[in-house]
Each structure stands twice: as structure tokens, then as C-alpha cells.
N, C-alpha and C positions, 0 to 999 in steps of 0.2 A: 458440617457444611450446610449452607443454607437448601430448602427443596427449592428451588426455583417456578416447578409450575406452581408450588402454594403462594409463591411470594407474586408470579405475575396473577393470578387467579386473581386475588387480593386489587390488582391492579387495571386488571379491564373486565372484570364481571359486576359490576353495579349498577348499572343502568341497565346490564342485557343479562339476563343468566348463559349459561354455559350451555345447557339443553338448549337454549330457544339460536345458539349461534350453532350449536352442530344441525338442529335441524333446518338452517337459513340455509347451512354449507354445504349440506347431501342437497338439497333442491338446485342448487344452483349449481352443482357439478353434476348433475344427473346426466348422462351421455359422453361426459367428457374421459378424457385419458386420464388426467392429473390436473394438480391444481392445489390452494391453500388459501389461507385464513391467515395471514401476516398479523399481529396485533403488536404493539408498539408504544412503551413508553419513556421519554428519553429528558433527562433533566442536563442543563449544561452551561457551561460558564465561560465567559473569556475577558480579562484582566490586562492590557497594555500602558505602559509604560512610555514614554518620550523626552527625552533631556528633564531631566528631573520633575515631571509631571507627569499622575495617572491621566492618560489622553482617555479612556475609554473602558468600562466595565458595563456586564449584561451577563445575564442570569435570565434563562428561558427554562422553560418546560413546554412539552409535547408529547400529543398521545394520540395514536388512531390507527387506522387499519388498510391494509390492500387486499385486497379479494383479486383470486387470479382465476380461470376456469382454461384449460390447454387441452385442445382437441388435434390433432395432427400438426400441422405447422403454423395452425393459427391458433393465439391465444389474445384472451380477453383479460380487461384490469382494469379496475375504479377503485378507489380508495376516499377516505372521507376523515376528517380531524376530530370526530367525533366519536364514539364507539356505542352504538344502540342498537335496537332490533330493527327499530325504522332506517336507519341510515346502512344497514346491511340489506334489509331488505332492499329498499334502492338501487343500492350496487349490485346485487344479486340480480336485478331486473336487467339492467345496462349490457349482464354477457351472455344476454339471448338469444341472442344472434349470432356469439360465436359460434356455441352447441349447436344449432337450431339443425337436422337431420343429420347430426353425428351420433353414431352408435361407438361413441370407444370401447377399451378394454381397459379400467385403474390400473394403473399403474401399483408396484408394487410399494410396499413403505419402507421408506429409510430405516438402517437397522439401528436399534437405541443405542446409546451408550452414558454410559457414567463416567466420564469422563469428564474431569474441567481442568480446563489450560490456566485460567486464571483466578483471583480474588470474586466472589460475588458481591463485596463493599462497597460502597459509595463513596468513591473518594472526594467529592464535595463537601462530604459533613464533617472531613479530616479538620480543617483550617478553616478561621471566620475570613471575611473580607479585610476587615482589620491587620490582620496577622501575614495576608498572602500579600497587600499594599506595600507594607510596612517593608516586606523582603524586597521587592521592587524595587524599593529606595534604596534598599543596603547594598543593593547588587551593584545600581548607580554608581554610589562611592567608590564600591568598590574597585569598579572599574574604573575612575576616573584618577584614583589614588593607586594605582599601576603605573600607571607613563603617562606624564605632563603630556601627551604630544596628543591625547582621548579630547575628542570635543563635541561625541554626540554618544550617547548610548542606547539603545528602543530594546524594551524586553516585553514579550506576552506569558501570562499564566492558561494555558487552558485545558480542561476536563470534563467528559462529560462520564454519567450511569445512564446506559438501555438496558432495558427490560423487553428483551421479545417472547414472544410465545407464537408456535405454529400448528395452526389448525389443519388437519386432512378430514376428507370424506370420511373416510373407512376409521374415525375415532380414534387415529394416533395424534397424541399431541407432545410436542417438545417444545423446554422452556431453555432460555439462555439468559444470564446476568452477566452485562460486560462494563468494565469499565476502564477511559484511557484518559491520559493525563500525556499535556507536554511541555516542554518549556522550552522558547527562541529566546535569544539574543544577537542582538548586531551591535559592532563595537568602530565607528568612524574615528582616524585620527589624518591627523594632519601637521605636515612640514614643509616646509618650505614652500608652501601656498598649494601644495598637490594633499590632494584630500583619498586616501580609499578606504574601505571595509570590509572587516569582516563578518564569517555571523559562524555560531554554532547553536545548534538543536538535541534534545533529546528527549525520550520520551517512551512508552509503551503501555499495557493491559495492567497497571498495575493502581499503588495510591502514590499520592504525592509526596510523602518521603521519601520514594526514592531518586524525586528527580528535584524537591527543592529544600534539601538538608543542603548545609553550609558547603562542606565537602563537594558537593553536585553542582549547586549552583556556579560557588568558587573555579571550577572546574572548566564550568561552559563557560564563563566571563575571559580565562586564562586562556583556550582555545580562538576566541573569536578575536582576541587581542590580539594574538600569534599572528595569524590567518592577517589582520588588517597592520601590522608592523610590516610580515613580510610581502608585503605589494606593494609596500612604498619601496620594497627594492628591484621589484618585478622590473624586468625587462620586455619590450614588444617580443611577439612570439614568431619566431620563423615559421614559413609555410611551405609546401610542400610535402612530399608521400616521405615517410619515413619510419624506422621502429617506434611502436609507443607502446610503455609500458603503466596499465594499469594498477592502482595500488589495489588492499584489502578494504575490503565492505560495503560505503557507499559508490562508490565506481559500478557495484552492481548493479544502478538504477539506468546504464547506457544499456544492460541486459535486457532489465526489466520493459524498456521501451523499446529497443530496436529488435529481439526474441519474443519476451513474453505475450505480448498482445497477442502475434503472429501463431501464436501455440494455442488461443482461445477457439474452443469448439463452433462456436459461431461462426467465425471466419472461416474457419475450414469446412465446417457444413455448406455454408454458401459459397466456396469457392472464392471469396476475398481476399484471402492470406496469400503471404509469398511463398509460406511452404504448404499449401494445399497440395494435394495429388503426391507427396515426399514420404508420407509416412513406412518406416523402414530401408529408407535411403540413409546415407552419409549426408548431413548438413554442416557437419561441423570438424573440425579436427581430430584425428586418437585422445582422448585423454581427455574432453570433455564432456563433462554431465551435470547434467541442468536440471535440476527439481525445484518445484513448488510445495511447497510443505508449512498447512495450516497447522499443524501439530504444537509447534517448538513453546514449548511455556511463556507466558507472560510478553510475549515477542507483538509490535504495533499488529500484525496483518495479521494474526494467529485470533483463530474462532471458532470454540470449540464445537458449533453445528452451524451449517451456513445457513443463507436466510431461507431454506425450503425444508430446514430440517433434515438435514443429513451431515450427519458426523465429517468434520473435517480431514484431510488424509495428506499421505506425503505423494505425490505424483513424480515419477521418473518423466520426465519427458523429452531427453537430450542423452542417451546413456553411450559412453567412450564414443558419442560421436555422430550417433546412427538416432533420427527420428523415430523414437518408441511412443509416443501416446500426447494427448493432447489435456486440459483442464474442462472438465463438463459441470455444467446445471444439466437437473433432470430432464428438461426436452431437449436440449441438444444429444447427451445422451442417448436417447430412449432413439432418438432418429435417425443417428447414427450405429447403433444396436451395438452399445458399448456402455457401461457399469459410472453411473452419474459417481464423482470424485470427492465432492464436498466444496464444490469452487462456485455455489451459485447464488451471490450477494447482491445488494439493493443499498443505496445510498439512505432509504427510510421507510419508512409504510408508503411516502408517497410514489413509490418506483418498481416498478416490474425490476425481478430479478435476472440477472445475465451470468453467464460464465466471467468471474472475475480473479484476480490471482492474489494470492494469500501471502506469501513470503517466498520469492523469487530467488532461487539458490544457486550457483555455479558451485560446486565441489570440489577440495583440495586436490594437489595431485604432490609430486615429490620434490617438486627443487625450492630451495630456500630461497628467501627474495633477495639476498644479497645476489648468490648463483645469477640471477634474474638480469639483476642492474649493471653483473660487468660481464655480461653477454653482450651488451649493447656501444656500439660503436659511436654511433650518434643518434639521438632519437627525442622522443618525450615523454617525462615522466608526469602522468596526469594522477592529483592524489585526490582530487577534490571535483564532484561537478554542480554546476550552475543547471538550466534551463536546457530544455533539447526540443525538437519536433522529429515524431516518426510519421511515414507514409505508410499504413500495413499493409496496402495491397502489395506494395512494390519495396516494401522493406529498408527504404531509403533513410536515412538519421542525420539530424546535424545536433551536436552537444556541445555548449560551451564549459572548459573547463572552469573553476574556479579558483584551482591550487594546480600547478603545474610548474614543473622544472626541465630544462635541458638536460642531457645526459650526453658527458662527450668520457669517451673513452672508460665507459663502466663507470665513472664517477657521477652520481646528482651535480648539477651545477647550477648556474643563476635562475631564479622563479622567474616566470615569462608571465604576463598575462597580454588576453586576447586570444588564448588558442582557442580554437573548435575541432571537433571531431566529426569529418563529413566519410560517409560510408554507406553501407547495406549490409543489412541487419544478419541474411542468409551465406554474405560472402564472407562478414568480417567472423564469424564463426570459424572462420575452414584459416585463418589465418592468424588463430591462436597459436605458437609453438612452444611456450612452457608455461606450463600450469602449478603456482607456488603450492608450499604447503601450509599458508599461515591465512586461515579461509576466515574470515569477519564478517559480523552483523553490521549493517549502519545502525546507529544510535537510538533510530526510533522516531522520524519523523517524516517516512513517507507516507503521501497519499497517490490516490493512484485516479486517473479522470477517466470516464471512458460514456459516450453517447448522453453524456452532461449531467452525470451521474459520479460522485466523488467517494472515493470509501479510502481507510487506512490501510498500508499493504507495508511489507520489507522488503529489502535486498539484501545480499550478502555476494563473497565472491573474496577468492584469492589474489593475491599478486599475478596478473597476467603478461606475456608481451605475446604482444600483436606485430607483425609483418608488413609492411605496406599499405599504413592507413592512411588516409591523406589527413594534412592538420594545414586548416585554415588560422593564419596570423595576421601582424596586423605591421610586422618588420618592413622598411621600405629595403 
């Protein structure tokens, strides 16, 4: 396995040696609690496709650094796209004023680990340009040589390798090689003058065989097809409070927005969250439990140290029901006088890190999803989501589904589109009442936004039904 600090060493000590950045980094943390040396280099690619023409390729590279200095609840950050002893010096200069009569106490160091989730490869140097085009096209075809009824097809290639390394005062240093790959496609058909689409994603920490061998690609083309067939048969969605039953995997991402944010130690430190002041209450119904878990191998939001240098972990924080614990970066943590998690990432060198969530997980429970679907009298089966807005102070959510069915009498019936899923995020918890056993990853293409800061994350989650959710349609 590759060393990673020799491989970034390699990668940002030439203009500045490594002495002359640890002693920038003890000067500029002097006084402070904690703090780091972010260093960053990240190559990356993105390849699109449009009715049988490459609309757009690009191929960047980027290198440089953030400097943080964190004195009680103020912390300092300047970051630079360069990597030198003057352009640290600088930045070092800039957090004088955070320190400036703080006497902290360092903070303790993340405990090492040897561990790695994924590939340290560069799966850029897999495939030439040539070769990833060339698939583009096939994919084209091949879509269009499905069903005469195809009359637009958009596919993207993209991947990038980071190399970070994290510098401390006190001489610990951890190195991380990540690299992710994904591939979209959207598949437009058309009849009888009504046009819809589909689209299917996939993607994760890996190279890109595994996401554009024939098998894979064929795959996601035969999904997005499905997905935009069955909408030309969709029907308007009824509205009103009714059973809705969620399917397995990506349906986890109404978790991940309308729970997960709400469970970030930020929020709850400052009192913004809806479940602020809960911790050790019932939030949710018997039977569910909700973890975050950076661990899971080769999975998009899985990383094996987060960006302050601490080993990623599985966090409980939903267990049969009852508020047990929240996601921390180390000054959240530390202020709250509770054990930093592994959850405190940054979109790049250019960004202060924050408590952010890794692979958002609801956990199986016992009843098969058939059991599920003819408990249901009348309701909606939502398999697929679209777009959503949450409020986290007030925990409010609206989701549009993307794949959804009726369900009349235990049986799936006609696909509706136009549903939404309107609710609160604390109440629809408590209104979970069977929890399937058949618990799924989404495929590998979330991201996750948060104070304009975007990183890669997952969901996952069982067949659920829910109680009394309201679904906005669009049925006159």
C-alpha cells in the first residue's frame, strides 16, 4: 500500500521544506487551543456528453493550503493557492488577532490509524480522453437503440485524486489519498407529443472500472430509460395527509436533509437545531436508529481521516428512538466537552472546516417490504427523490419525489408524478411504524451543501412506512 505522507511530502514540500512549515505552524498556534496546516492537492476531470455531441471537457489541477488557529469559540483561516514559506508566513500573520491574549490549552491529537477505506490510485491515469469519449458515444447508441421513442440522451464522466496532508502544532502529521469517480445519465423520450425523463447516477471512492465497464454503464442507461418510459405513464399525484411508504436506499437523502443536518454539533451548540436541548429524549419512534458512518469501504462519503485529522467513525445518533449523541469536528467537540467523531470536512484548502456528515444511515429492522406494502390501505409509494428544501432551525422539509406510486389496497398501483413530501423533520421521525429489513446504499451520487460549502456524502435506509405525512400533488 502506498505511504501517503511520502507520496504528499513529495507533493507540497518544494518550494517550502517541512521544518520551515512546522515552524510557521508552532508560531502561529502559539496561545491557541487547536488548529492545523490543511495542505491540498487535487487533480480532476469532467467529460459531458449531449445528443450525440461532447458538449464540454476540462481537466484542472489545484494545490494549496488553509491555516486555521482556534482559540475558544473564535477561530481564525486564511488559505492561499500557493504553498511557500512567504505565502504561510502571511497567513500566519492574518490570525493575530484571533490569538492575540488567549492563553489556551492544545488540544489533544487525533489518535493515528492505519487504516484505509479506499484505493490510494489515481483513477484519472486509468482511461485516456480518447477512450472515456469514445464510451460516451456508445452509451448514446445505445440508448437510443432501446426504444425508438429516446430522443435526447446527456451523459457526464467525472473523477477527480486529493492528496491531503494535515499539519498540527505538536508534530502529528496525517496523510490521506482519496479518489472518486461518477457517472450520470439522463435519458428524454417522447410520445405522443408529451416528453419526460429519466436519469440514473452512480458512483463512489473507487477507479472507473467500476462504474464505466459495459456491464455498469449498460446498466445505468437501462435504469434511466425505465425511470423516463414509466412517466410517460404517470398519472397527477393526489394530495393530502396519507400512509407513505418509503422505498430502500436513496429515499435516505429525505433523512439526510430533514434529521441529519439537525444532529450537526454546530446547530446544537448554538441552539439552531430543532432537536437542540433533546439530547436523551424520544425523537423518534421504537425501532429506529440512525447512524453516520465514515467507515463503510469505498462508499462516496466514507473518508478514512476527516479534514482535521481524525480517523473517521460510525456515530449512533438516533438509537430505538431516543437522542444519543450528535456528529462533531474538534471545536465543536471540545466546547461542548464531548470526544470529536471524525465528521469535520471542508469542501478544499480554500474552506474552514465544519461538522459535516459522512454516510447517513437509518438501520434495518424486521418486516419484509412486501409485509410493508399490504399493510397499506391507501397511500404512496415514493421510490425515487428529486430536489427538497429543509429549514433546520424549525425542521420543516418539502421533497419532490421522482418515482412514485399509489398504493391502493396493499397493491403498488399507477406511477403518479408531481408528489411532494411536506413535513417536519422531528415529527416525521415519531411517525415511522415499520421498519423493513432489506436496508440499501444509494448508488453513489450524493453531495451534500452546507454554508456554500459542497462535499460528497451517502444515504442509505430501509423500506419505511410513515403515518400521516401530508403529499402535496398536482390531481385537480
Amino acid at each position: 500500500m502506498t505511504d501517503a505522507l511520502a507520496v504528499t511530502d513529495g507533493l507540497f514540500f518544494r518550494e517550502m521544506d517541512q521544518a520551515s512549515a512546522a515552524r510557521r505552524l508552532a508560531d502561529a498556534m502559539a496561545g491557541c487551543d487547536d488548529g492545523e496546516l490543511f495542505l491540498e492537492y487535487r487533480e480532476s476531470e469532467a467529460i459531458s456528453l449531449d445528443d450525440q455531441r461532447i458538449r464540454s471537457a476540462s481537466f484542472d489541477t489545484n494545490r494549496g493550503f488553509g491555516l486555521r488557529a482556534v482559540a475558544g469559540e473564535a477561530a481564525g483561516f486564511a488559505h492561499a493557492g500557493e504553498i511557500s514559506e512567504p505565502a504561510l508566513a502571511r497567513a500566519a500573520s492574518a490570525l493575530g488577532a484571533v490569538r492575540a491574549g488567549h492563553a489556551g490549552v492544545w488540544a489533544a491529537a487525533p489518535q493515528p490509524t492505519n487504516r484505509r477505506l479506499y484505493s490510494d490510485a489515481n483513477p484519472l491515469l486509468e482511461m485516456g480522453f480518447a477512450e472515456k469519449t469514445a464510451l460516451l458515444m456508445a452509451l448514446d447508441a445505445y440508448a437510443r437503440a432501446k426504444d425508438s421513442r429516446v430522443v435526447q440522451v446527456s451523459a457526464s464522466i467525472t473523477g477527480e485524486w486529493q492528496a491531503v496532508q494535515i499539519m498540527r502544532a505538536d508534530g502529528v502529521r496525517v496523510a490521506d489519498l482519496r479518489p472518486l469517480v461518477r457517472l450520470n445519465v439522463q435519458v428524454v423520450v417522447e410520445q405522443d407529443g408529451r416528453r419526460e425523463s429519466g436519469g440514473h447516477g452512480l458512483g463512489g471512492r473507487f477507479g472507473y472500472e467500476r462504474v464505466l465497464s459495459e456491464q455498469s454503464w449498460q446498466a445505468a442507461v437501462d435504469e434511466a430509460l425505465r425511470q423516463a418510459l414509466l412517466n410517460l405513464e404517470a398519472v397527477p399525484a393526489p394530495a393530502g395527509e396519507m400512509e407513505v411508504v418509503l422505498g430502500p436506499g436513496w429515499p435516505g437523502i429525505l433523512l439526510h436533509e430533514a434529521i441529519g443536518h439537525g444532529l450537526e454539533g454546530d446547530f446544537n451548540r448554538k441552539k439552531t437545531s430543532a432537536f437542540s436541548g433533546l439530547l436523551g429524549q424520544r425523537i423518534a419512534a421504537p425501532g429506529v436508529t440512525v447512524v453516520d458512518d465514515g467507515t463503510i469501504a469505498d462508499r462516496r462519503g466514507s473518508i478514512s481521516v476527516d479534514d482535521e485529522g481524525t480517523p473517521s467513525g460510525r456515530t449512533v445518533m438516533i438509537e430505538d428512538g431516543i437522542l444519543v449523541g450528535f456528529i462533531q469536528d474538534r471545536q465543536n467537540a471540545r466546547l461542548m466537552g464531548v470526544a470529536p467523531t471524525g465528521n469535520g470536512r471542508r469542501q478544499s484548502h480554500a474552506h474552514a472546516p465544519m461538522p459535516r456528515m459522512t454516510n447517513t444511515i437509518m438501520l434495518g429492522g424486521a418486516h419484509p417490504p412486501e409485509e410493508i406494502l399490504r399493510s397499506v390501505k391507501r397511500g404512496l409509494y415514493a421510490v425515487n427523490f428529486g430536489g427538497g428544501q429543509v429549514d433546520i432551525t424549525s425542521g420543516k422539509f418539502v421533497f419532490s419525489a421522482a418515482e412514485a406510486y399509489m398504493i391502493e389496497n396493499g397493491r403498488i398501483g399507477a406511477p403518479v408524478k408531481g408528489a411532494t413530501l411536506i413535513g417536519n423533520g422531528p415529527d416525521a421521525l415519531t411517525k415511522v411504524s415499520m421498519v423493513g429489513n432489506d436496508s440499501a446504499m444509494d448508488p453513489g451520487i450524493g453531495t451534500c451543501g452546507k454554508n456554500g460549502q459542497g462535499v460528497p456524502v451517502g444515504v442509505g435506509q430501509p423500506t419505511l412506512k410513515m403515518l400521516g405525512l401530508t403529499v402535496g400533488g398536482t390531481a385537480l
